[in-house]
C-alpha positions as MATLAB code, in Angstrom:
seq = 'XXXXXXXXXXXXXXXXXXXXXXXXXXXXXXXXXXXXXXXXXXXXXXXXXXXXXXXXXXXXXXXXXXXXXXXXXXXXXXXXXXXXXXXXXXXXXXXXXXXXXXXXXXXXXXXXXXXXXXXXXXXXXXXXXXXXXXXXXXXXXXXXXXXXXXXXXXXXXXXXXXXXXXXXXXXXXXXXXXXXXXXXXXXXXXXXXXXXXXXXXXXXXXXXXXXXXXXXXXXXXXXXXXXXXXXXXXXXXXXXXXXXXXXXXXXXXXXXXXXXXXXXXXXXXXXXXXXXXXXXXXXXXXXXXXXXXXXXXXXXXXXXXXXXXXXXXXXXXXXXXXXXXXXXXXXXXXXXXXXXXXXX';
ca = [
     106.032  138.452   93.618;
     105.161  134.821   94.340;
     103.724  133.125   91.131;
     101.898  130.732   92.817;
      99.468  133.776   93.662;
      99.438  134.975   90.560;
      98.828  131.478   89.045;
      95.943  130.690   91.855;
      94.572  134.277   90.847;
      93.775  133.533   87.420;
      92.168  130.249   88.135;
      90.105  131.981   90.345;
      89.363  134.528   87.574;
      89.078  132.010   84.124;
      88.185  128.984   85.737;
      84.268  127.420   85.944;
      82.501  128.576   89.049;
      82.157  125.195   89.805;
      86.098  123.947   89.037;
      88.394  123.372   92.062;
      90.734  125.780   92.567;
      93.471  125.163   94.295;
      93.719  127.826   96.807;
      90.029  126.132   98.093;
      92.329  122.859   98.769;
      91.489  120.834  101.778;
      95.070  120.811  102.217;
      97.585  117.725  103.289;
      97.713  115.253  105.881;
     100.938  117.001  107.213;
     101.183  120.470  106.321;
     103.972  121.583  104.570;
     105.420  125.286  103.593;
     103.625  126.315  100.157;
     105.877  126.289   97.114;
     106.270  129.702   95.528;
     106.386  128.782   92.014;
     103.808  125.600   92.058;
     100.168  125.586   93.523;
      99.487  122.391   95.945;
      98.531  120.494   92.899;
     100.986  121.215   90.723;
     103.555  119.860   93.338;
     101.399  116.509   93.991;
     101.565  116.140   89.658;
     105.209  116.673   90.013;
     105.500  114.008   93.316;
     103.728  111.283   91.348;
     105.505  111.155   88.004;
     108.943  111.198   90.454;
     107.886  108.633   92.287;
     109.114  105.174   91.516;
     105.817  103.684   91.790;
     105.025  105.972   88.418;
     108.317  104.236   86.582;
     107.324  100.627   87.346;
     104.096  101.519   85.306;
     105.954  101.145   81.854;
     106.662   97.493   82.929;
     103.389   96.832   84.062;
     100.346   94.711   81.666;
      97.552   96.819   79.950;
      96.466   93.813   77.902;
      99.003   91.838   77.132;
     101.211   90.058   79.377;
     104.931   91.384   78.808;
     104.341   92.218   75.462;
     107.492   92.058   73.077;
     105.856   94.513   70.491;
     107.122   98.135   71.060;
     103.735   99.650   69.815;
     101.756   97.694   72.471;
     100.452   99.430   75.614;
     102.030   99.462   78.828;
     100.298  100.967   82.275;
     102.448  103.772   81.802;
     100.780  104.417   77.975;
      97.502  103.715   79.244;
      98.168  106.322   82.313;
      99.687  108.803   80.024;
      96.867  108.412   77.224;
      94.208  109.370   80.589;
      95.968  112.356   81.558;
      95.493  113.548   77.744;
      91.927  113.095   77.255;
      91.646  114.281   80.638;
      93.467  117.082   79.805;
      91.494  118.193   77.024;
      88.173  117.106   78.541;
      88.956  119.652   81.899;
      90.046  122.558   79.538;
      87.449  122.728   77.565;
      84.976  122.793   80.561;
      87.042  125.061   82.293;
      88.001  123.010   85.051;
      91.287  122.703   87.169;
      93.901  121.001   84.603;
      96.250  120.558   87.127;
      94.124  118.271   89.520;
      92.750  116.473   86.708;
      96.251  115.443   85.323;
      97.927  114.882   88.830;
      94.779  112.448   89.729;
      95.113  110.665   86.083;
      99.017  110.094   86.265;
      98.550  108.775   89.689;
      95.286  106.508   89.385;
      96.564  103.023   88.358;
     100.017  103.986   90.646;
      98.790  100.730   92.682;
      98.028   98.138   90.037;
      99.694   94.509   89.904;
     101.803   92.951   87.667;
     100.038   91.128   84.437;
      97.229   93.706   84.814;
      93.603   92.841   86.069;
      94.714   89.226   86.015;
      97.148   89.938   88.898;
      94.596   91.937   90.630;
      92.285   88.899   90.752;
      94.406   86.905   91.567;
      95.203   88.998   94.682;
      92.008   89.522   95.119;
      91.126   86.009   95.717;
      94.774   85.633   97.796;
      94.111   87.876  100.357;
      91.146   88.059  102.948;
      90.381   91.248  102.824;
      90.250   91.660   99.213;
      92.637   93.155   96.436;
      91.647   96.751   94.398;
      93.757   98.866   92.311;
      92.107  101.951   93.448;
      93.145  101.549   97.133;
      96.408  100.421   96.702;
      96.979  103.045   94.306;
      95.606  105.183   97.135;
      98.001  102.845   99.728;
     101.048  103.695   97.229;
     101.196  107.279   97.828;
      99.658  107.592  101.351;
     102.280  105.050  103.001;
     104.121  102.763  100.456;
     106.325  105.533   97.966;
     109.614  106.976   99.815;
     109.837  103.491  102.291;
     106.847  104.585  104.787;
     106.433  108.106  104.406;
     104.132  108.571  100.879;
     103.838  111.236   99.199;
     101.817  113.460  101.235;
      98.847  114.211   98.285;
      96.333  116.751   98.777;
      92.990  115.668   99.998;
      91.226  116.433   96.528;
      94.028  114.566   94.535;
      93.897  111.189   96.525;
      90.124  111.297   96.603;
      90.064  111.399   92.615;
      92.746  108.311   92.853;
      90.743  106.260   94.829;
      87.438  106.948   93.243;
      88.676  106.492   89.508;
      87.266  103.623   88.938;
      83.510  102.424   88.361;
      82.192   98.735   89.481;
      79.310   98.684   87.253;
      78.228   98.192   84.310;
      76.396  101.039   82.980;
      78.319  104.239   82.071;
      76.467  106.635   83.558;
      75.440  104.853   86.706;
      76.602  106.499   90.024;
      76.722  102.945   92.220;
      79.920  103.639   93.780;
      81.425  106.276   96.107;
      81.335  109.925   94.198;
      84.338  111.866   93.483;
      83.921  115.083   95.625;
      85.121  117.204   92.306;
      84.643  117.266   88.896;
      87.749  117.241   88.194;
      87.580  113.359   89.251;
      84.556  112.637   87.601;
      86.559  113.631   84.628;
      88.993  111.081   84.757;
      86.332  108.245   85.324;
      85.010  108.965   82.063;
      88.697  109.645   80.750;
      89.681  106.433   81.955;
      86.895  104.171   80.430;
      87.540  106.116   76.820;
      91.054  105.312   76.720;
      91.141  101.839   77.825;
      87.966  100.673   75.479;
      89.915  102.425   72.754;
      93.770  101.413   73.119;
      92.450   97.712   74.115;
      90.623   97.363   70.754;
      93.780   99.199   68.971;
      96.235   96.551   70.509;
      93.288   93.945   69.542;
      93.318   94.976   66.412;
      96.998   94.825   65.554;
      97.424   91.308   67.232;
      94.670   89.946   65.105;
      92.309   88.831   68.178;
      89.640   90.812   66.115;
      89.100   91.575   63.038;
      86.456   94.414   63.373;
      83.844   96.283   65.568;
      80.383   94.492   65.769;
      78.056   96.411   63.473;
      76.165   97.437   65.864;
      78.221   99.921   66.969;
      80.428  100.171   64.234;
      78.697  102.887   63.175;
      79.586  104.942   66.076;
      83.038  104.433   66.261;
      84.224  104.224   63.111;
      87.199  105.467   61.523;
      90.708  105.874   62.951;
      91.788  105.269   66.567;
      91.796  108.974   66.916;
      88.460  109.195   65.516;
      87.168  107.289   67.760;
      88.534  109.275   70.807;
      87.237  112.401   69.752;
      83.731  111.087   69.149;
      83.963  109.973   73.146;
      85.326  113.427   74.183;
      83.280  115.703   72.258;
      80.376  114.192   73.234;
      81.185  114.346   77.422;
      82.621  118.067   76.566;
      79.329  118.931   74.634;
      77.031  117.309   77.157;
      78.273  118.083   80.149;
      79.394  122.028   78.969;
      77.894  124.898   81.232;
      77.029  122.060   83.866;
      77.979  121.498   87.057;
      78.175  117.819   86.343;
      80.499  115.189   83.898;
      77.967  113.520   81.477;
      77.804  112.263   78.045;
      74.755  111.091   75.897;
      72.694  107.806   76.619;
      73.980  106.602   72.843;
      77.626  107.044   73.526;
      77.429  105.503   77.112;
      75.569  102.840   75.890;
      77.979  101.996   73.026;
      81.022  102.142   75.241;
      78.816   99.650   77.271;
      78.623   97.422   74.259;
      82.338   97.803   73.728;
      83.108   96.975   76.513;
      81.326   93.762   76.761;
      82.303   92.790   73.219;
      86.226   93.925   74.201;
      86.101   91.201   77.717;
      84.500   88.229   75.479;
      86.450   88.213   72.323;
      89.694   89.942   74.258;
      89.855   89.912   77.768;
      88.985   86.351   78.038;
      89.048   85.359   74.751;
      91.222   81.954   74.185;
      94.624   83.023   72.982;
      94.612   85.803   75.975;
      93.253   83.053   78.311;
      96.070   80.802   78.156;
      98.189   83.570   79.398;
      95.583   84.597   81.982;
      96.264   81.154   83.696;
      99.595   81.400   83.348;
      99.450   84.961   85.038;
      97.689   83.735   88.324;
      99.721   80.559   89.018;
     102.630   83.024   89.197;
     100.867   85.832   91.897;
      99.644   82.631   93.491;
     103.042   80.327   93.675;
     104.704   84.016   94.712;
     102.205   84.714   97.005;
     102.069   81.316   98.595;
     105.907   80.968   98.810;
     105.988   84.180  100.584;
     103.422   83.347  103.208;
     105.507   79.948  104.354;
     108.628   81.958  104.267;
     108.600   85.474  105.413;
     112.082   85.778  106.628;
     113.065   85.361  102.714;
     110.780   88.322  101.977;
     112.393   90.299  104.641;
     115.792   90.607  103.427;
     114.575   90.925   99.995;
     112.430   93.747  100.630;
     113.906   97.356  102.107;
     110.594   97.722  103.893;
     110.369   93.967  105.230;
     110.509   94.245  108.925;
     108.820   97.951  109.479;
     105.935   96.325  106.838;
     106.112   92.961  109.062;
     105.293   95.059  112.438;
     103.001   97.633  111.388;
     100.881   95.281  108.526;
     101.076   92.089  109.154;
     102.840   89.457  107.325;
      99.569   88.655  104.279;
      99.631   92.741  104.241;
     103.115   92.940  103.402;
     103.037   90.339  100.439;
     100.282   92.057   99.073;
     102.155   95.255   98.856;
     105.249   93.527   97.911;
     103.723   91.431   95.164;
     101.154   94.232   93.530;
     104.486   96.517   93.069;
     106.138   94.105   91.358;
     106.488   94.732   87.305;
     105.530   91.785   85.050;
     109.218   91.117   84.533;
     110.334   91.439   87.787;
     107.811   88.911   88.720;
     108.996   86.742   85.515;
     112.466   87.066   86.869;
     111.733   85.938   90.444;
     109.564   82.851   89.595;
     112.261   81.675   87.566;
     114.307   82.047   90.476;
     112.190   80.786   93.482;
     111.164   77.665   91.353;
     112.747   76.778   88.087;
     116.052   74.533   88.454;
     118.808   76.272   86.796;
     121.215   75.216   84.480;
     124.491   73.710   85.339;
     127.475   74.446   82.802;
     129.375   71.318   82.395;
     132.929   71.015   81.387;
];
């Protein structure tokens, strides 16, 4: 008996008729021998949270920069927060679990050090532009296991890069589709945990004191109360649908949220401070590198394949967005503080 089979058999028997079962994948880049216990993404859930990439995330900004508090939210929270609401999001529609929590632990796989601060910075850095998404993507097609990636199914590394919308309204469908629901799911998943955790954090650090009134109403009550009036409402609109949705009144308070969460948060003054702070270090780093590439060769294991195949602005991009926060801490004391000399 191979449970794989028996597993991909009852997806195909409980599951939505339009869920993604696995045995429909489009399959890998290279093909590989199918597991017997695991279906294809099963294994690619299993490949991401082994992957080093996936263990830099606990190191890695939400909010704030290297936070000392041990109740403040790391990447790896944030990413791990995702795959929950995901989780119960996908069940209760009867989608593919297993595709929706391999593309949520592996979505923010390719974000930078000190958060969306380090992405801009990058962004601004590097000619051809800086996003999470496709580096994330990047990370497990080519970067994780020194050139060889992870070798994802096709439907999980669409979901990965398409996480992620550029707009401002909530419901708007302005950038590239996922080709599943399954990835819809975690674009909505996404947006409620971050505009939830971020005003948690903001909360206990004081940079707020409460929710406008405006939409205080909505989302008031406990942390967790506010989650579940987010999920319900995407489970109860988009139920019996071949579609992810929610209500115009939730989208548009998330929308409000939002905006409230990047003025009196995001770039509000005590966070700003750090913000600058944040992007003289990716651009010192990222500077340093460029006038001397032969030190970023021998500190990197992927240097000189990176240097041939990428380019030399390529390869400090990939070396610099991998980085954790202290890592990066760490270096630029290194590369440009004086240290000091014990005297007898």
């Amino acid at each position: 008996m191979i449970i794989r089979e028996v597993i991909q058999e009852k997806e195909a028997k409980y599951l939505a008729s339009y869920a993604t079962l696995s045995k429909n994948s489009r399959g890998r880049e290279r093909k590989e021998e199918e597991c017997t216990l695991r279906t294809p993404f099963q294994r690619d859930r299993d490949r991401i949270i082994h992957s080093k990439a996936f263990r830099r995330l606990a190191y890695k900004t939400q909010v704030f920069i290297a936070p000392l508090g041990d109740h403040y939210r790391t990447r790896l929270t944030h990413t791990l927060e995702v795959a929950q609401i995901a989780r119960t999001i996908s069940r209760a529609l009867f989608l593919n679990e297993d595709l929706t929590e391999a593309i949520a632990l592996g979505h923010d796989l390719g974000h930078t050090p000190f958060g969306h601060v380090g992405e801009e910075a990058l962004n601004n850095l590097y000619p051809g532009g800086f996003k999470h998404e496709e580096q994330s993507l990047r990370v497990v097609d080519f970067l994780e296991k020194k050139g060889k990636g992870l070798n994802l199914t096709y439907e999980v590394r669409d979901g990965i890069l398409k996480h992620t919308r550029h707009d401002k309204r909530m419901l708007s469908r302005i950038d590239p589709e996922p080709i599943t629901l399954e990835g819809w799911v975690i674009r909505f998943a996404d947006r409620i945990a971050y505009v939830s955790h971020d005003l948690d954090d903001a909360l206990r650090a004081g940079l707020i004191k409460d929710i406008p009134g405006e939409i205080k109403g909505i989302f008031s009550g406990s942390y967790g109360d506010r989650i579940g009036v987010m999920v319900e409402d995407v489970v109860n609109a988009s139920y019996g649908k071949p579609l992810i949705t929610m209500s115009e009144e939730i989208a548009h308070a998330i929308d409000l949220l939002r905006e409230f969460l990047n003025s009196e948060v995001y770039n509000g003054p005590q966070i700003r401070k750090e913000r600058e702070k944040a992007i003289r270090i990716i651009e010192d780093l990222y500077l340093f590198f460029k006038k001397r590439p032969h030190i970023l060769e021998k500190m990197w294991d992927m240097g000189s394949e990176s240097f041939a195949r990428e380019g030399l602005e390529r390869s400090i991009l990939d070396f610099i967005s991998g980085m954790t926060d202290r890592y990066a801490l760490r270096l630029y004391e290194d590369l440009f503080l004086p240290r000091m000399w014990p005297l007898s």
